[in-house]
N, C-alpha and C positions, 0 to 999 in steps of 0.2 A: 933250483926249482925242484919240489918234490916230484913224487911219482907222479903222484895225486893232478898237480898241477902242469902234466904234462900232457893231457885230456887236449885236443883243440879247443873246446868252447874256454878254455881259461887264456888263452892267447891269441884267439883268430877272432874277430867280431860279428864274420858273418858265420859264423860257428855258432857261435852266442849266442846270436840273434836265432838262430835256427830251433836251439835249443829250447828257449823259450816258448819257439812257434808249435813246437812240437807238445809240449804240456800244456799249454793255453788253447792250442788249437789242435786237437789229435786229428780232427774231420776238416780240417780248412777254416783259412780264416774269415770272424766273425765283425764285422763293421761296428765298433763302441758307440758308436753314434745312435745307429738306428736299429743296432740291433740283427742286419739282415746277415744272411744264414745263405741265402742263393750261390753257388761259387758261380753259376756265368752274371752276375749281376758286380762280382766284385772281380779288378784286373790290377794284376803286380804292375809298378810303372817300374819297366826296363827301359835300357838305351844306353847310347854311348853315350849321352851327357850324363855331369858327374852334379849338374846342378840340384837333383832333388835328394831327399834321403834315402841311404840302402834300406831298403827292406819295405817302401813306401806301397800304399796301396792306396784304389779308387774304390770308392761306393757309387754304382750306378742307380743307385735305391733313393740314396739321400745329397748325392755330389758330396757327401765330403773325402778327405783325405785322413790317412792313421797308419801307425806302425803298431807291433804286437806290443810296443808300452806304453800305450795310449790306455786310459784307465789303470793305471798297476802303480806301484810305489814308487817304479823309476820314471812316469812320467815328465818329463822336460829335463832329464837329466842331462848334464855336459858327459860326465863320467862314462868311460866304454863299459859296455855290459859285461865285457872280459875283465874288469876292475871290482864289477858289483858281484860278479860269480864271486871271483876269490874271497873278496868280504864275507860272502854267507857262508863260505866255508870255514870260514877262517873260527867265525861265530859261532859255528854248530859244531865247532868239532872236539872241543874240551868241555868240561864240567865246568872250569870255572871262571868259561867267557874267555873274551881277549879284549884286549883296553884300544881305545881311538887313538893312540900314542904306537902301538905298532901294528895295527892298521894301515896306520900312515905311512909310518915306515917302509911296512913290506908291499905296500903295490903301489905307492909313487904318489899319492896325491898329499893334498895341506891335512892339518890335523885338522881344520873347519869342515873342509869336506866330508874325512873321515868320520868324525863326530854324528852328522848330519845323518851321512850313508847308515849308520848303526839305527839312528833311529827308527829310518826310516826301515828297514829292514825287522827289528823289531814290532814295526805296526804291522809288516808282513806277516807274524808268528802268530799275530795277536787271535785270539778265540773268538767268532765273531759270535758264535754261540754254543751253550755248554748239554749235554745231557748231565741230572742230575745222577750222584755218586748213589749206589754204588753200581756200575755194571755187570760184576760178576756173581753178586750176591755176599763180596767179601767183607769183612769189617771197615770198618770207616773211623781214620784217625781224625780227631779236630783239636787244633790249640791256635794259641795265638805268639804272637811274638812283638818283639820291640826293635825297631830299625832308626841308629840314628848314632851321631859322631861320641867316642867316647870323652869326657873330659879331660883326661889326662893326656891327652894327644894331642886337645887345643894350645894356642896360644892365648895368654891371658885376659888379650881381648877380645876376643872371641868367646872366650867360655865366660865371660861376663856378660856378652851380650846373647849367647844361646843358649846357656843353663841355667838358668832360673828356681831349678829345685831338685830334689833328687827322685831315684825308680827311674821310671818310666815317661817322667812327665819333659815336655818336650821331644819327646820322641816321637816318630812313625810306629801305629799299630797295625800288624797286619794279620787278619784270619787267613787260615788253610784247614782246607779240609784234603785226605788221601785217602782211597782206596789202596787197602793192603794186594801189591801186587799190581796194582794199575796206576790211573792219572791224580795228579792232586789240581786241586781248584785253589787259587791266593784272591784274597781284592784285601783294601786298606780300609780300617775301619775308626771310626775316630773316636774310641771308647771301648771297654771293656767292660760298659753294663749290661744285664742282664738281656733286657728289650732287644739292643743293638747283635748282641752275638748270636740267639737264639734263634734270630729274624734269618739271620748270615748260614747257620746249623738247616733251615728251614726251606732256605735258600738252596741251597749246594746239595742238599740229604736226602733221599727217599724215607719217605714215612717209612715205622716198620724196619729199618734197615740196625745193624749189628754198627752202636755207636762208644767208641772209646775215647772218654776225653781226661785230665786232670781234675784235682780238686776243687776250681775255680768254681765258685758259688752261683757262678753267673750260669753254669749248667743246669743248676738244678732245676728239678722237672721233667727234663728234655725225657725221659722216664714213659710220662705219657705217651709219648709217639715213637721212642724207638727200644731199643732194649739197649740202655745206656747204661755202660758201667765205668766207675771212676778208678783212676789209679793215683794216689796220695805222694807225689813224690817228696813231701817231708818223712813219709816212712819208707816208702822202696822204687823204685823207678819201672821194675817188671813182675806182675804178679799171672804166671799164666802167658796166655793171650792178652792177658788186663795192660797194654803201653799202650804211649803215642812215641815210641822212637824212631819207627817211618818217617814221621812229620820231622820230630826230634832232627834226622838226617838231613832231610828236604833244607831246614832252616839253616843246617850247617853250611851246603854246599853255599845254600843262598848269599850267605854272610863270607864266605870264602871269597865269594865271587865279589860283593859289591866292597867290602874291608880292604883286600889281597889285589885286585886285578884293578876295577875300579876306581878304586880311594876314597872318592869322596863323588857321593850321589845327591842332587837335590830334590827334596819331599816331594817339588811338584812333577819330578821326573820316573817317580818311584815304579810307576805301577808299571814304565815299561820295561823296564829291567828286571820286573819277575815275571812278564810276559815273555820275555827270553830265556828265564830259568823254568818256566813251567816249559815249555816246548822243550828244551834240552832233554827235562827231566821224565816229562810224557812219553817221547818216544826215543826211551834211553838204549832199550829192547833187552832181551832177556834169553837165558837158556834155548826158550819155548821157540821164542821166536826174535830173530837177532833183527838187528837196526843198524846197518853200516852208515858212516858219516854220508856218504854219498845215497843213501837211500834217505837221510835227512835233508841235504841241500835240493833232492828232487823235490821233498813236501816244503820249502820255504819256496821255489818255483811256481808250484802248484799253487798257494795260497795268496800270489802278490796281485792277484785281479781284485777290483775293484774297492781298494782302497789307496788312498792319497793322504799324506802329509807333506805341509808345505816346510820354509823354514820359518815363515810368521807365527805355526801353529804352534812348532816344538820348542820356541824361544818365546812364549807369552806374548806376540805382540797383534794377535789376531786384530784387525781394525785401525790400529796406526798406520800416518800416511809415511812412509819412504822418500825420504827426500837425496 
């Protein structure tokens, strides 16, 4: 057991549970139901019987019942809270991810579970919404990239039946935009024409704002609204100020992560595994102002209210009956 993991909330459950209660709930807890806020209208059910759940509470507002992960990612979870702590750490604490293979490993449960657990943990990270770049006033990188299995690494049926052409085609495209010194913005875009990326630059950019991108023609313009300058990397990669080697970076670790740790990602799974690389990467922290892993695993805490996924969502089968 590391240091790290010698904390009680990574071993005790009513530690864990506490834990929770205490960033979800700094002022007492709040009834998901109905929303009430009264603490003499809400009462802990204690007692010597062991019949109901630790941590269970009464709404006298609305009669119902709920624990602090009622509404959150871990809602109807079998897994102890002291299994899901160690997971977020485990997640947040390298560059380059950790795989659902030693996950599973290191805190005891199936690789299914593990699998799952990530995801869901992942929709925890997730941005539920963005300010547009740049915050500081700083330059703003934007490129795009290509995500997808190399051929030479297939097997031949495979690369028969996934490759179909050469570049780029068959592959995942993804834009990013980065503020130099701050957060990058990722989503998958399914084209690198002009219309689509522009829209995407439009999307994520303050008008007005100091824009660096490559030679891709699909930029051109972008002139009008911001003070755009290009860098040619068939002639040089840095002229000045003039790169995108921030972004350049960001894509590396990305590709480290999903190539390296990973293996093998599929396209409809994509967007949340740079949903985890942008949170890594967002608040990696810096000289100015540091980021301990543990000042990270508090904001994946912080963030798990009021979002759910099931496992029908994250395996495509939303609407099919279970038999």
């Amino acid at each position: 057991m590391t240091a790290v993991f010698q904390d009680p909330m990574f071993y005790d459950e009513d530690k864990a549970r506490e834990a929770l209660e205490a960033v979800r709930w700094p002022d007492g807890p709040i009834c998901p139901h109905c929303g009430n806020s009264d603490q003499e209208k809400l009462a802990k059910i204690e007692g010597q019987k062991q019949s109901h759940r630790p941590g269970l509470y009464y709404c006298n507002e609305c009669k119902g019942q709920f624990t602090v992960t009622v509404g959150t990612v871990f809602e109807r979870s079998k897994v102890p809270l002291t299994k899901w702590w160690m997971a977020a750490h485990l997640m947040n604490s390298g560059k380059n991810g950790v795989s659902a293979h030693e996950i599973h490993r290191s805190i005891g449960v199936t690789y299914k579970t593990a699998w799952f657990m990530m995801h869901r943990i992942r929709t925890a990270v997730q941005e539920s919404s963005f300010v547009k770049l740049p915050n500081s006033g700083a330059p703003v990188e934007v490129d795009e990239t290509f995500i997808g299995g190399k051929a030479r690494n297939m097997h031949l049926d495979k690369r028969e039946r996934r490759i179909t052409g050469t570049g780029g085609k068959d592959k995942t495209i993804v834009f990013g935009a980065l503020e130099r010194g701050g957060k990058v913005h990722t989503i998958i875009v399914k084209d690198r024409k002009k219309a689509g990326l522009q829209a995407c630059v439009k999307e994520h950019v303050k008008a007005g704002a100091v824009l660096y991108s490559d030679a891709l023609a699909s930029y051109d313009g972008l002139a009008q609204e911001y003070a755009h300058k290009v860098i040619d990397h068939a002639e040089k990669y840095v002229d000045g100020q003039i790169h995108t080697q921030g972004l350049d970076n960001f894509w590396s670790l990305l590709k480290r992560g999903l190539n390296g740790t990973y293996v093998s990602v599929e396209p409809f799974h994509l967007f949340r595994y740079l949903d985890e690389q942008m949170f890594r990467y967002n608040y990696r922290g810096n000289r100015e102002h540091k980021i301990s892993d543990a000042d990270r695993f508090n904001m994946v805490l912080s963030q798990v209210a009021g979002k759910r996924l099931t496992y029908q969502q994250v395996t495509g089968k939303v609407g099919e009956t279970s038999f």
